[in-house]
N, C-alpha and C positions, 0 to 999 in steps of 0.2 A: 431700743430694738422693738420691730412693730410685731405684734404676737399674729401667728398666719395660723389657719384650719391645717391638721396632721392626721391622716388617716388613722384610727385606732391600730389597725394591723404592722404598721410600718414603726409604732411606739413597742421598744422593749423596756421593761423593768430594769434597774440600775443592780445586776446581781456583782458587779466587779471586772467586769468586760474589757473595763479601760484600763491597761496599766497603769500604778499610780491614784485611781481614784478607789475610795473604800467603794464596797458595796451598799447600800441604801442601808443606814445603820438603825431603822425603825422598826420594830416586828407590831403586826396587828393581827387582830380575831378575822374569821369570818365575822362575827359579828358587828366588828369594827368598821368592817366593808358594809355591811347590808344595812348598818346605820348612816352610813355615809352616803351610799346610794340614795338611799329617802328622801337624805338633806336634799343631797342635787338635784334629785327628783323632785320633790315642792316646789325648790329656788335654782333653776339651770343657772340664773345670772351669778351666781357667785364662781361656777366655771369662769366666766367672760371676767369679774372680777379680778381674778386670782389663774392666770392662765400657766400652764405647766412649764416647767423649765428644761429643755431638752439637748441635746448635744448629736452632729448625726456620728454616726460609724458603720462605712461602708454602707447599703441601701436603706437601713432602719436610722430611728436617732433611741437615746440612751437615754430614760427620762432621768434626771438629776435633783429634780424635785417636782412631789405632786406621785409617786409614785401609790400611793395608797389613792388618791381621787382616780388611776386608769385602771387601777380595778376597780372601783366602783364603777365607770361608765362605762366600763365592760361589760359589768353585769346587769347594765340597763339599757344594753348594746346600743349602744353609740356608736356611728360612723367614724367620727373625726373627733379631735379636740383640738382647742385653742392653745397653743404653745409659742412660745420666745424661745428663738434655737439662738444658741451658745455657739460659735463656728469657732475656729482658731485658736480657741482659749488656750493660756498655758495647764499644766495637769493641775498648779497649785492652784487655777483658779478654778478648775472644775471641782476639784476636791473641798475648797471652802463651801460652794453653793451645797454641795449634798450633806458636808458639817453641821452648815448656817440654818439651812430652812428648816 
């Protein structure tokens, strides 16, 4: 799958939206975020790197991993990110990626 530019605003956080998929089972600091930001901020390319994992539902997509780097690049307001959308998957496969990453 080719990773395409996603408006920041059209990305929601994975809180459990989807039937069947847990909600993003990571908790982090602000701090965690404002260290992460930095990184990205030094080195953007490891965005382009490591591009977000997303899924749509209805007009937004559901980020399924990566959800800690869109707040980070929300807080260094970023237009867009680079993400690989998920289309059709079964639930079990959306729910291994938010497991797995």
């Amino acid at each position: 799958m080719k990773p395409i530019k996603i408006k920041i605003t059209k990305l929601e956080g994975n809180k459990g939206q989807i039937e069947g998929v847990p909600r993003n089972p990571r908790f982090w600091s602000p701090d965690d975020v404002d260290n992460l930001a930095k990184s990205i901020e030094e080195t953007p390319e490891l965005m382009e790197a490591r591009p977000l994992i997303v899924t749509p539902l209805g007009n937004k997509y559901v980020v399924l991993a990566g959800n800690m780097r869109v707040a980070a690049v929300r807080k260094l307001g970023w237009k867009d990110a680079l993400c690989c959308v998920v289309e059709n998957a079964p639930i079990e496969t959306l729910k291994a990626i938010v497991l797995k990453d």
